[in-house]
C-alpha positions as CSV (number, residue, x, y, z in Angstrom):
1,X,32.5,50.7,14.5
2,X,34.0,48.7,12.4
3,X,34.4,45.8,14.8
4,X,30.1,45.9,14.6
5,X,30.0,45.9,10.7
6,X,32.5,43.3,11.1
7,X,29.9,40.8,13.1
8,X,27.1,42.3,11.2
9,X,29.1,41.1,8.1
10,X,29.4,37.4,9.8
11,X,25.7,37.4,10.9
12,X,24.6,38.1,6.8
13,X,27.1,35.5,5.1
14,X,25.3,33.1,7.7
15,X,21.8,33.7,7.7
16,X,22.6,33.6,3.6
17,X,24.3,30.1,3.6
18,X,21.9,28.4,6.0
19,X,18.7,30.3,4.6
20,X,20.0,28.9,1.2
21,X,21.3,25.4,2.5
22,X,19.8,22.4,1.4
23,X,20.0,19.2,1.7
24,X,22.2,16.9,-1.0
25,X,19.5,15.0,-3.0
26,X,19.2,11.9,-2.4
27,X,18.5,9.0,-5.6
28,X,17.2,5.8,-5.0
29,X,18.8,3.3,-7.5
30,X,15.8,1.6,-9.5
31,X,15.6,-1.9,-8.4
32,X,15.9,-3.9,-11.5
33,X,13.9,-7.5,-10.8
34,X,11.9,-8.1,-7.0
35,X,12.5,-6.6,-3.8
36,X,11.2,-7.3,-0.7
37,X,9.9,-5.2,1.9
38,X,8.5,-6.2,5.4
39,X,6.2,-3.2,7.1
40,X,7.4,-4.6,10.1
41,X,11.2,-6.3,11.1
42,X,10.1,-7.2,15.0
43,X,7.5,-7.8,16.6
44,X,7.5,-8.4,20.5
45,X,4.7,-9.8,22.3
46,X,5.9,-9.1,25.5
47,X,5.1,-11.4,28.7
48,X,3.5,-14.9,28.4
49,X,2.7,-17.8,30.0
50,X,5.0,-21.4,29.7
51,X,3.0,-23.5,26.8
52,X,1.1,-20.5,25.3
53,X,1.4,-21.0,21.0
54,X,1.1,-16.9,19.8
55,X,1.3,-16.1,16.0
56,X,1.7,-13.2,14.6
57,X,1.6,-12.0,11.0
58,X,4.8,-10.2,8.9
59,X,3.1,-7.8,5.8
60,X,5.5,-7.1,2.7
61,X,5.7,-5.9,-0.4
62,X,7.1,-6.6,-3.7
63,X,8.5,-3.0,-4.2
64,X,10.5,-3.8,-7.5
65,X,9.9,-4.8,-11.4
66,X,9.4,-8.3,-11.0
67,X,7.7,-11.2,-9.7
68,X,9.1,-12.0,-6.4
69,X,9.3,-15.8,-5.3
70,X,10.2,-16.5,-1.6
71,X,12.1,-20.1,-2.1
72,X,12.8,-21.2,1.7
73,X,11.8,-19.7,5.5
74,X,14.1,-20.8,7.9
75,X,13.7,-20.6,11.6
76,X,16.5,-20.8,14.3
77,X,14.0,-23.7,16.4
78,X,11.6,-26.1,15.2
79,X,9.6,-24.0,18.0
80,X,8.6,-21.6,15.3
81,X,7.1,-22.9,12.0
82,X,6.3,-20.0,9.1
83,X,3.8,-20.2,6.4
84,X,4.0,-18.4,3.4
85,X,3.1,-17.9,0.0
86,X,4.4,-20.4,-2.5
87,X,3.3,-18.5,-5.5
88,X,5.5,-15.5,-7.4
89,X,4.0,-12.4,-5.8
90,X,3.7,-9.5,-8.6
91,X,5.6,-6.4,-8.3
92,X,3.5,-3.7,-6.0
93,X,1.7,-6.6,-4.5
94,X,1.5,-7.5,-1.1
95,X,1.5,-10.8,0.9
96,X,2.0,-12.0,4.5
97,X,4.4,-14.1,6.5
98,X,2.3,-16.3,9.2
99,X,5.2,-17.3,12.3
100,X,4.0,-19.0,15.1
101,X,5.7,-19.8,18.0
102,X,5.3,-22.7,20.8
103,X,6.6,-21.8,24.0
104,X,6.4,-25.6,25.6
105,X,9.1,-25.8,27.1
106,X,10.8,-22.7,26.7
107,X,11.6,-20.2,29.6
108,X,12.6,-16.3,29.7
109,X,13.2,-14.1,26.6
110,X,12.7,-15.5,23.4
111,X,14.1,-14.0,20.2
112,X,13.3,-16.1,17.2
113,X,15.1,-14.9,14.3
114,X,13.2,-15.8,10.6
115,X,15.3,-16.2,7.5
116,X,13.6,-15.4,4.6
117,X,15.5,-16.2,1.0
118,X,14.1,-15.2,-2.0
119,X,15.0,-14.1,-5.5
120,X,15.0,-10.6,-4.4
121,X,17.6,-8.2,-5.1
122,X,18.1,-7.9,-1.4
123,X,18.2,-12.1,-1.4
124,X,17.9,-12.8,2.4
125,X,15.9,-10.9,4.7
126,X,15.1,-11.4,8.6
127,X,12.4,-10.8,11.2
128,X,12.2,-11.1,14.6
129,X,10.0,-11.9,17.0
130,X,10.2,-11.5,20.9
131,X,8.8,-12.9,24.0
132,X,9.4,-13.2,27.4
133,X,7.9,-17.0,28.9
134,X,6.7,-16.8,32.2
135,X,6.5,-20.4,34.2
136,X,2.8,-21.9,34.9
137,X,1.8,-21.2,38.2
């Protein structure tokens, strides 16, 4: 008997500590000036053909207290070329990132890393995007 009011004992203090368990808070720091935030970090396109130009558009948002100003883009080929805004971007607003990408040339999988630099707290960002180039028939 008391071997079964010894597991029954067990069983209680558990059921108590998990029914009253809870997970450790968790505080965001507030960002004190601009911060950037991309919806997206990758975008593949999957298969296309040898001499196809695809774009495709990066969204993000100015999730701190102040403007945020994207000072350079930089791109690991002159095969992709961004555009983006050139104007401070207010804090809560949101812009886009336009990077497109010639595959003349090119052959297989592509992964085109963009550098973004900006006066953000989190200064230099990335994106990716991915494609595999098929040859012309």
């Amino acid at each position: 008997m008391s071997a079964m009011k010894f597991c029954c004992s067990v069983l209680f203090v558990w059921f108590v500590g998990t029914a009253f368990a809870q997970e450790p808070a968790v505080f965001e720091e507030p960002v004190n000036g601009p911060k950037i935030v991309f919806s997206e970090d990758r975008h593949e396109f999957g298969d296309i053909i040898q001499g196809d130009v695809i774009e495709h558009v990066f969204e993000f948002t100015n999730s701190g207290n102040a403007p945020l100003v994207l000072q350079d883009v930089k791109t690991t080929c002159g095969c992709t070329v961004p555009e983006w805004p050139r104007t401070p971007l207010a804090p809560g607003a949101t812009a886009e990132l336009k990077v497109k990408f010639n595959s003349a040339g090119k052959i297989g999988i592509q992964n085109k890393v963009i550098t973004i630099i900006s006066n953000a707290t989190n200064q230099t960002s990335r994106v990716m995007i991915v494609t595999n180039v098929n040859p012309k028939s």
